[in-house]
N, C-alpha and C positions, 0 to 999 in steps of 0.2 A: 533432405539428403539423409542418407542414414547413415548411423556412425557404427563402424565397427574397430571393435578391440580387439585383443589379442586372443591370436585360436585356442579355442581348448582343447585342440590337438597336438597343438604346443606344450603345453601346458601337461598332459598328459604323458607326452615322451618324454618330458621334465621329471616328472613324478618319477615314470619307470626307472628314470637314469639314477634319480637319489635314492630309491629302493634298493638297487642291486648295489650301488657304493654302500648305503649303509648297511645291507647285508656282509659283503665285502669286509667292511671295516669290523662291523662285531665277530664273524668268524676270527678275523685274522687278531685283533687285538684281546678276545677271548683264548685263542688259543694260546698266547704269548702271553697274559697273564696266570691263565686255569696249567701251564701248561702241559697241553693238551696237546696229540701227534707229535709231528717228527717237527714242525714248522718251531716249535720252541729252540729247537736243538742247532735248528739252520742259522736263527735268526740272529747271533751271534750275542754282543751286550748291548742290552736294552735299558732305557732310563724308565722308570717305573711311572714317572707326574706324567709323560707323552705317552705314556700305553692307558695310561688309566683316563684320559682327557682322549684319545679316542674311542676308549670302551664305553664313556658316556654319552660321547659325540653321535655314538653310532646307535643310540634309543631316538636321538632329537631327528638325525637324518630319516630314518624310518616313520619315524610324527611327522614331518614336515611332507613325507612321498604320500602318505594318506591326505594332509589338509590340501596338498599343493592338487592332487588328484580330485579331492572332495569340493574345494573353492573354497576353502575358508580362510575367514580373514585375518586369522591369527597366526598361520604357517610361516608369513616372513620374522614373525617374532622368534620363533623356533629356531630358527635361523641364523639370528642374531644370536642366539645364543649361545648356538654352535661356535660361529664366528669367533666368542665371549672365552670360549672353553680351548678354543685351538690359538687361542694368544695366552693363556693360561698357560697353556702346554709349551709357547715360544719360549716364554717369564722362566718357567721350571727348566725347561734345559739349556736355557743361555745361564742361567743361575748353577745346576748342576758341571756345564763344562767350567764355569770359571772359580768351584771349588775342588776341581780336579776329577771330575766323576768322571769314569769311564763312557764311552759311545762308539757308536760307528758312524764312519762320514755319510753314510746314505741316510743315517735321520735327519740329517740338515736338509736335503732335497725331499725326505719326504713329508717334513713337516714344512717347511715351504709350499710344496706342493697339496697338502691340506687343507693349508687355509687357503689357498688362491682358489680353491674347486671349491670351499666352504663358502666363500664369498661373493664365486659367481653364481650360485644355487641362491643365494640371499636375493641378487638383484635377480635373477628370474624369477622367483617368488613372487616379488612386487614390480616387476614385470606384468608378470599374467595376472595378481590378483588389484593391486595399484595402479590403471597406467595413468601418467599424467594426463592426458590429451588423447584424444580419439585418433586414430589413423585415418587417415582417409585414402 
């Protein structure tokens, strides 16, 4: 019988998806660190350990859309690390609100929402490159 794994078409639309988020993310977290256009201006007060923990996030997601594209076996580590860096960023501004640092209520939903899309791009990584058991 033959065994097949996970499509590398799947795999694939994985990749493009974490491409264009980490694109996404370096614009946006570059613009708001460098700042750069009007999005500085919009984006109200910002904590600096969560701009700068996705400014670095967003080289790994870019690494990870090339290996996760390419098949290599190291992209879920990339990933982790991500993961590593956006609980980094949770530490800093739970740490920043509760010595009175300024924020806005929408960084709590979108650093939530960070790591929850950090984490499911981790398990589809090893997903497609890991699977435990063959499908049948």
């Amino acid at each position: 019988m033959k065994e097949q794994f996970a499509s590398p078409r799947g795999s694939q639309v994985t990749a493009g998806i974490m491409g264009i988020f980490g694109l996404i993310t370096l614009v946006a977290s570059s613009s708001l660190l460098f700042k750069i256009g009007d999005l500085a201006a919009k984006a109200g007060t910002t904590v600096p350990v969560v701009l700068w923990m996705n400014f670095f996030a967003s080289f790994l997601y870019l690494i990870a859309a090339y290996g996760l594209w390419a098949q290599r076996e190291w992209t879920p580590m990339v990933l982790a690390i991500a993961v590593v860096l956006m609980l980094v960023a949770a530490i800093g501004f739970y740490v920043h609100v509760q010595t009175g640092g300024a924020y806005e209520q929408r960084t709590i939903g979108a650093l939530t929402f960070r790591i929850f899309v950090t984490a499911l791009l981790y398990v589809a990584a090893q997903y497609y490159l890991h699977p435990m058991s063959p499908r049948k």
